[in-house]
N, C-alpha and C positions, 0 to 999 in steps of 0.2 A: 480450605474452601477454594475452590475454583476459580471461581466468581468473585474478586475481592469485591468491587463496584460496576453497577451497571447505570444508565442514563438511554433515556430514548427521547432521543429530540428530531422533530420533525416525523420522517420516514425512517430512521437511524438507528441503530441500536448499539450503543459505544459501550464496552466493556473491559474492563482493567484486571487484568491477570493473565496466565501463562498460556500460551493458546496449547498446545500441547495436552494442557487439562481441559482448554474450553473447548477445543474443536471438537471433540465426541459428544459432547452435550448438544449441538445447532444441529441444522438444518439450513439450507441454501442450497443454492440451482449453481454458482459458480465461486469462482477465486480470483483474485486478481489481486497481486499484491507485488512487494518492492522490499524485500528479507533485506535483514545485512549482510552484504557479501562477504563479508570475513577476512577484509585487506586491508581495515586497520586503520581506518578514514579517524574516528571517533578516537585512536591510541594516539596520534601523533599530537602528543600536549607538549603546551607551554603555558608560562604564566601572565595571565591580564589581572590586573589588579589585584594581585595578591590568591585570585581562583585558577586552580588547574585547566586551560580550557583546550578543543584543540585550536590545529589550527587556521580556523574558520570564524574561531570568536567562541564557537559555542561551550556551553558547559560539557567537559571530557567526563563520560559514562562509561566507558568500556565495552559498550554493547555490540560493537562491528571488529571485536578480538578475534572470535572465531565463527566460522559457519552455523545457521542454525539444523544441525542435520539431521536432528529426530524430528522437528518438525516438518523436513521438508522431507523425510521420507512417508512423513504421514501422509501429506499432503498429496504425494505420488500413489497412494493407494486408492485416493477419492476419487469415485466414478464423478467426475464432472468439469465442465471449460475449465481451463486453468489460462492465464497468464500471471506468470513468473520472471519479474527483473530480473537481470543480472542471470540468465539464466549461461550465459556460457559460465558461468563460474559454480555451477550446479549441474555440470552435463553427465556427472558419472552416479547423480541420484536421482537424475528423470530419466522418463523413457524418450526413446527419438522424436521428434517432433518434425513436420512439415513448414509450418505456418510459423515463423520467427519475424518478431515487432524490435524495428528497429527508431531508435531518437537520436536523429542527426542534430547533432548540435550545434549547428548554422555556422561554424569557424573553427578554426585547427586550433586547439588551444593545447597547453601541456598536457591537461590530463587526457583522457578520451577525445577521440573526436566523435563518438555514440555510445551508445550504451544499448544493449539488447537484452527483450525479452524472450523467451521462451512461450510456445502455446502449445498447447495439444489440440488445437483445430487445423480443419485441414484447410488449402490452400494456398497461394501465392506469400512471397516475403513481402512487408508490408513498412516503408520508411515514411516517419512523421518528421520535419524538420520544422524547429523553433529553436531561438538562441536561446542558451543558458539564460543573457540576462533576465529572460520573461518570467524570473522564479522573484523577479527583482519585483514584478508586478502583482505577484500571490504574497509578499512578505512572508519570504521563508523564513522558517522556524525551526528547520531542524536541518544537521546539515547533511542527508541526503535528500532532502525535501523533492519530490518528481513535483513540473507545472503543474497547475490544475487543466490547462488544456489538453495537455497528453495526456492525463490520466480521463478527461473527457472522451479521448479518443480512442483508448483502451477499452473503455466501456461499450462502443459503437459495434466491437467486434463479440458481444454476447448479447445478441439481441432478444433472445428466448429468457435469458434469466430473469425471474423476478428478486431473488434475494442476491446479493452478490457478497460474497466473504474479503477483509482484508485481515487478514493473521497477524501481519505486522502493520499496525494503522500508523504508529510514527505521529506526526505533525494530524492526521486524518485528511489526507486530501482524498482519498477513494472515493469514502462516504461524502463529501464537499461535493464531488462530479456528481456520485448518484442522486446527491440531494437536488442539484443545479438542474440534473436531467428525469425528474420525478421518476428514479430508481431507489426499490430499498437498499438497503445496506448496512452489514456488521460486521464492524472494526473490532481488535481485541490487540489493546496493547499493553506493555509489561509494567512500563516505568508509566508512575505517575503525572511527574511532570509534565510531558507530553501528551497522557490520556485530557489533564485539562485542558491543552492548548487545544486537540480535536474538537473537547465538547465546545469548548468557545466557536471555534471554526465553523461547525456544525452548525452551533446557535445562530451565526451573523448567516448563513448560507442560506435558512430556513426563514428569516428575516429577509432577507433580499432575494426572493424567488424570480428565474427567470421567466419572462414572459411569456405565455403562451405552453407552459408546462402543466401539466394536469399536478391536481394534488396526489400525495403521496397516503394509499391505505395504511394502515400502522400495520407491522409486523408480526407475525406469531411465530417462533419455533422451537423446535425440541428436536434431539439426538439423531445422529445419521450413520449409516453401514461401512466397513471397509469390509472392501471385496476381501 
């Protein structure tokens, strides 16, 4: 089945299983999402307290081994806005793009000093600058966890979309912004333990609505075209 579990909280529709099988079932107006790059973030384990984790603390899954590339050629066939993290490390399975969203990461650290996405909208390049630490202030959860304010900010550049897709929800901060910004939104992610940290996330976000935000109509959808 496809569909192992589904959950709709708030405006939300959080969904656990392979997007690959789930994305020809939906319907949404866009995408906006943060794949695993495939460099291996998630392989470099060592051991805490007897669990393999890496090393970040978190629990090692394997999941950031390699590229996701049948989904992300899927995802290149879908007539609609896209922003794609990490998209220089996916530039030989999208098409060219104009409009590249970049996250300065407020100081020269080892790793990156930004991190870029990919859009297929048109326009000017577009840089958000917030320090890493402000992920301290979302209590990450996963360890490529994006702020909730740049994924706020991500959002601001698809203003026509009423549904918006996250393929890889992770932690669920997508659906967290669209919740905060009475946007809908559906997440679909693989591993479980993470699909319940979104729905939690989701639950507290719909709980603590921001002010001056219209409520969110609940969702409907079903199946969509590749050109």
């Amino acid at each position: 089945m496809a569909i192992i579990r589904e959950e709709r909280i708030g405006g939300q529709r959080l969904i656990l299983g392979d997007c690959l099988e789930v994305m020809p079932l939906l319907e949404f107006d866009a995408i906006c999402a943060d794949p695993p790059y495939g460099i291996g973030i998630d392989g470099q384990a060592r051991r805490i307290k007897g669990r393999k984790s890496d090393r970040k603390g978190y629990e090692f899954k394997g999941w950031d081994l390699e590229r996701p590339e049948g989904a992300l050629r899927m995802i290149a066939q879908i007539d609609c806005p896209k922003i794609i993290w990490g998209g220089n490390y996916f530039a030989d399975l999208l098409p060219a793009g104009e409009k590249w969203l970049s996250w300065d990461k407020g100081r020269r650290i080892d790793q990156s000093d930004c991190e870029l996405a990919y859009t297929n909208l048109k326009g000017a390049l577009r840089v958000f600058t917030l320090d890493h630490v402000a992920l301290m202030q979302d209590g990450a959860q996963h360890p490529t966890q994006k702020p909730l304010a740049l994924m706020r900010w991500c959002i601001g550049f698809l203003p026509y979309a009423q549904t918006i897709l996250d393929p890889f929800m992770g932690s669920g901060t997508t659906l967290v912004a669209c919740q905060k910004l009475g946007r809908q939104g559906i997440g679909i992610e693989l591993d479980k333990d993470y699909f319940d940290i979104a729905c939690k996330r989701v639950d507290e976000a719909t709980r603590q609505p921001d002010l001056f935000v219209a409520p969110i109509a609940q969702p409907t959808q079903d199946g969509f075209d590749l050109d």
